[in-house]
Every structure is written in structure tokens, then in C-alpha cells.
C-alpha positions as CSV (number, residue, x, y, z in Angstrom):
1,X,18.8,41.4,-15.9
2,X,19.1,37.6,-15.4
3,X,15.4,35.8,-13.7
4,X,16.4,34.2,-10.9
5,X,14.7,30.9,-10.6
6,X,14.6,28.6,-7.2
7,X,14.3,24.5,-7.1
8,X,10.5,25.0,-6.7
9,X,10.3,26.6,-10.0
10,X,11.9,23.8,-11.7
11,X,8.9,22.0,-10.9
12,X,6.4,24.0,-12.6
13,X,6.2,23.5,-16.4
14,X,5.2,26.8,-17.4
15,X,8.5,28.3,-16.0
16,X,10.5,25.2,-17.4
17,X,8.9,26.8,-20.9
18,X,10.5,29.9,-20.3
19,X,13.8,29.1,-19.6
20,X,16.7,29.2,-22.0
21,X,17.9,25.5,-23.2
22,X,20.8,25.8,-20.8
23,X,18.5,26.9,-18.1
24,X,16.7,23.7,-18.6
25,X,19.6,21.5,-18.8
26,X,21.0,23.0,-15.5
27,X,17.7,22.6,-13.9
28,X,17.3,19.1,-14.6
29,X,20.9,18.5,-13.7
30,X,20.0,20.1,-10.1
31,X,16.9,17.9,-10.2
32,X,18.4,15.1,-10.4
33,X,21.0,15.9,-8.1
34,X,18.5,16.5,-5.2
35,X,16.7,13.5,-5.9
36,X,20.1,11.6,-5.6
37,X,20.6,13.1,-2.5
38,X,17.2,12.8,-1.1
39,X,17.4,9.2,-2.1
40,X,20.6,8.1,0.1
41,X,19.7,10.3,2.7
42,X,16.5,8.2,3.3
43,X,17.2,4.6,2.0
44,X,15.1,4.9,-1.5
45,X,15.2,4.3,-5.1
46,X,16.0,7.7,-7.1
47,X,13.0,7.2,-9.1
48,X,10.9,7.4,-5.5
49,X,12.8,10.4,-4.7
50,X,12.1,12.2,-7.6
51,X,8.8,11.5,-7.0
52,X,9.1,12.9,-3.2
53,X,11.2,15.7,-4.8
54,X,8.1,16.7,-7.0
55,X,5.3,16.2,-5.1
56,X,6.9,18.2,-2.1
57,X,9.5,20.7,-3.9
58,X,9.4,23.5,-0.9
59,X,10.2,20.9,2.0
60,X,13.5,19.7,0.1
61,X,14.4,23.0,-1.7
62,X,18.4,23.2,-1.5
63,X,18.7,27.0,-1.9
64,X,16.6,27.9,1.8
């Protein structure tokens, strides 16, 4: 049976280390999208939005 993960576990390292090398990949790739999004939708650099993303995971988490 496949382990679900959500965006807030892509934050924690220790999960990140247990995921396959396509696992990681796609997380990173959903990472990144989020922050992209987060980013136009309120006027900052991606790097800030990461940042944001990160610090704050549960209050932007795209799979609510």
C-alpha cells in the first residue's frame, strides 16, 4: 500500500528521507509550484515565497 504524503510533509526532512527518488522529485516539483503560485498571488519574489511556503506549510497547503 502506497504512503500517502500531504504538502506539509514535504516540508519535513525526515519524511523527504523516506520517500522514493520520484517521490522527492514530485514533491519538489509541487514545492515549487506552490511557491510560484503563492508568489503572484501576493506580489513577491519566488524565493520569499518559498520561504512563506516553509515557514507556514499548513496555511498554504493545496490539497485542504
Amino acid at each position: 500500500m502506497a504512503t500517502e504524503f500531504t504538502m506539509k510533509d514535504f516540508t519535513r526532512k525526515d519524511v523527504m528521507n523516506s520517500m522514493t527518488p520520484e517521490q522527492r522529485k514530485f514533491a519538489a516539483m509541487r514545492i515549487v509550484q506552490e511557491a510560484k503560485r503563492i508568489a503572484e498571488e501576493m506580489g513577491i519574489s519566488e524565493e520569499a515565497a518559498y520561504e512563506l511556503y516553509i515557514k507556514g506549510a499548513t496555511h498554504y497547503d493545496i490539497f485542504k
